[in-house]
N, C-alpha and C positions, 0 to 999 in steps of 0.2 A: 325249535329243535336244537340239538345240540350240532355244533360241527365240531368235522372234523380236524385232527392236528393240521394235515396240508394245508386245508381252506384255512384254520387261522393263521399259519404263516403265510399263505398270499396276501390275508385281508392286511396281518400284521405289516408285511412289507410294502403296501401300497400304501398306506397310512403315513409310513414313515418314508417315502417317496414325493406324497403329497405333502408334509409338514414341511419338507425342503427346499419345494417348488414354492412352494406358498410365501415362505422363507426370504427367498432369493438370494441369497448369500449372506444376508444379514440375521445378527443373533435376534431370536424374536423379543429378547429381553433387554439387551445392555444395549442392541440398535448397532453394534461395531460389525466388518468385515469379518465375515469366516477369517479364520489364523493363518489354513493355507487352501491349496485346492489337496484333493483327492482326489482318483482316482475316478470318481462318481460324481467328481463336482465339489463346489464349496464343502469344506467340513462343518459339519452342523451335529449336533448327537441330538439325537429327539429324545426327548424329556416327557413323562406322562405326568400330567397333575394329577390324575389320581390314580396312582397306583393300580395296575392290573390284579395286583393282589387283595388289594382294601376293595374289587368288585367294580374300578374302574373301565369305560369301556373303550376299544380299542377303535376309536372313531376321530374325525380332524378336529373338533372342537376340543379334546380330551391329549392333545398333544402340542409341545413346543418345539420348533429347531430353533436350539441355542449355543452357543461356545463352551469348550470346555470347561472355561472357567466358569461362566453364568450353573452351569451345570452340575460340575462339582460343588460351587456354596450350593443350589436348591434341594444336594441333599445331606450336606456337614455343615456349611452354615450356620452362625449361632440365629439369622433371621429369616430361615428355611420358609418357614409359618406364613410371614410376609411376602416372602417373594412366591411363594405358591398364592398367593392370592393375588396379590399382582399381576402376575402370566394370565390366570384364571381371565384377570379383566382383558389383559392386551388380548387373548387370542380369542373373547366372544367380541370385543369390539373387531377384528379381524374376519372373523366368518361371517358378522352380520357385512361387513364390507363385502365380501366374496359374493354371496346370496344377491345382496343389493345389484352388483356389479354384471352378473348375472342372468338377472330380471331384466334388466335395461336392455340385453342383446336379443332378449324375446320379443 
């Protein structure tokens, strides 16, 4: 079924909620400290590997918290291409962690 705009901006904003948590202050990419705190905690910009426009989905496998800088090169970057495959690996070896982690508390 289709949802709605609300529903997608809760789903959207838990996603990117959970990306941060998941995160812990560190870029999920370059591995360094958030730059500062905010407000909300470590700064982190969530990054989606595949674009919500190209029909990506709005789900925690499909999303990075990373620094602004890791952020900014994945999408002006001349090795954009690369570091989107990259992330791609860190953050399904990261969820199969989570799942794992998971399992064992049951």
């Amino acid at each position: 079924g289709r949802v709605s705009a609300n529903e997608y901006k809760k789903t959207s904003k838990a996603i990117k909620v959970y990306a941060r948590v998941r995160a812990k202050g560190v870029c999920e990419r370059c591995g360094n400290n958030a730059p500062f705190e905010s407000i909300e905690g470590p700064f982190l910009e969530v990054h989606h590997l595949l674009r919500l426009a190209d029909g990506g989905p709005d789900k925690p496998e499909n999303v990075a918290a990373i620094c602004p800088n890791c952020h900014s090169e994945a999408h002006y970057g001349v090795n954009r291409n690369q570091i989107s495959t990259n992330l791609i690996n860190i953050i399904q070896k990261k969820e199969l962690e989570v799942v794992n982690a998971t399992k064992q508390e049951f």
